[in-house]
N, C-alpha and C positions, 0 to 999 in steps of 0.2 A: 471614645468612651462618653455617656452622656453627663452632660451634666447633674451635679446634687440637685437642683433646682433651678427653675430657668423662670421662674414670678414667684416675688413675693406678695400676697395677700395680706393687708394692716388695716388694723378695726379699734378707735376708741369706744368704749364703753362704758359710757353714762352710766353712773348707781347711783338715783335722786336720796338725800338725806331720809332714814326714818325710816329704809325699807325693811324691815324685819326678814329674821333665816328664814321664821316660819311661811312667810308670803315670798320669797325669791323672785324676781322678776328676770325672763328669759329673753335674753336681744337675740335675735337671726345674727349671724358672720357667714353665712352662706358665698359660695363662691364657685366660677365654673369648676367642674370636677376636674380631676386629676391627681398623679400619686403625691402624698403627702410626704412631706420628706422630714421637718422638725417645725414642733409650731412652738411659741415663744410667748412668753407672758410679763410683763413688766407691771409689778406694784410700785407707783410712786411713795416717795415718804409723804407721809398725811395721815395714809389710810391706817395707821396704828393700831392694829388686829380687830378695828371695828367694822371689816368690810370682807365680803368673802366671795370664789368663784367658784363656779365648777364648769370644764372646759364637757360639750356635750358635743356627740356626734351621732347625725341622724335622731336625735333627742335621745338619744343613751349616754347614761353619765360616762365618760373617759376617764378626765383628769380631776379629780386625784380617783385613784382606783378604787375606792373603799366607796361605796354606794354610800349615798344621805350626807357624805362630807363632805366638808369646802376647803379650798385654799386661804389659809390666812396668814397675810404678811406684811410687812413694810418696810421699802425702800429695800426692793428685791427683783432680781430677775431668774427667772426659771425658763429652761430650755428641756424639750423632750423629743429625742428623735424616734422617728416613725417610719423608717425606712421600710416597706413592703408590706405596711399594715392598713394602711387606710386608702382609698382610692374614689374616694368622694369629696364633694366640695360642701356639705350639708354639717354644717359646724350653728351650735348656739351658746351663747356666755350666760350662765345663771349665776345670778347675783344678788347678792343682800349689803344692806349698808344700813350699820346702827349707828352712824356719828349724826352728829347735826349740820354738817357741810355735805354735799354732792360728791364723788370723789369720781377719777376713770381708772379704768384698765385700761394695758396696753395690746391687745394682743396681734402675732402675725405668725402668719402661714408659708412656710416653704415649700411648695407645689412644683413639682415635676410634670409638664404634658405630657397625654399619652402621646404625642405622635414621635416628640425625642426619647420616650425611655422604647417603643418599640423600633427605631430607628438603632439604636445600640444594642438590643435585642434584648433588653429586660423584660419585658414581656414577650410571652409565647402566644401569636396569635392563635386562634383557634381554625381547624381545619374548617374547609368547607362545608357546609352540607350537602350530603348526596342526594342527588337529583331523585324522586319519588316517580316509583314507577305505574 
């Protein structure tokens, strides 16, 4: 059986003091591709609901599901598993911070390679193409 995940991907991200929702500022967390397995989010205590994220993929908002919204918390950890839904390494963290200190995210990735999930036969490769006559 393959494993749930066989690398994890971990990314701090800087939100400078002062950044407004309305100007969000978007970091790359990009990573070799592979299946996604549960990515994880860590707000330190600090950020006391004056900082927020939204988890993107391929620059489509993901996390939290509700388009235009952000994550707001502190001294919280969030976990969402993604077993057979994502199979891309093209992740970005948009973020706004209205304190007057800098605050980070935590975030990480628990990525499966293709070659162990096809190896245990989670994926179905694709037949050949027929030779053109």
């Amino acid at each position: 059986m393959a494993p749930l995940a066989n690398r994890i991907e971990a990314f701090a991200v800087l939100v400078t003091a002062g950044t407004a929702q309305t100007a969000a500022v978007t970091t790359d967390v990009s990573f070799a591709d592979g299946l996604v397995q549960r990515i994880e989010l860590d707000v330190p205590s600090g950020h006391v609901g004056l900082t927020g994220i939204q988890i993107l993929s391929a620059k489509g908002q993901l996390i939290p599901y509700t388009f235009g919204t952000f994550l707001v918390a502190n001294d919280h950890d969030f976990g969402w598993n993604m077993v057979g839904v994502i199979d891309t390494g093209s992740f970005q963290a948009k973020c706004f911070n209205a304190d007057v200190f800098d605050h980070t995210f935590y975030l990480r990735f628990s990525v499966l390679d293709f070659a162990y999930a096809t190896a245990a036969g989670r994926l179905d490769p694709l037949p050949p193409t027929p030779a053109l006559v």
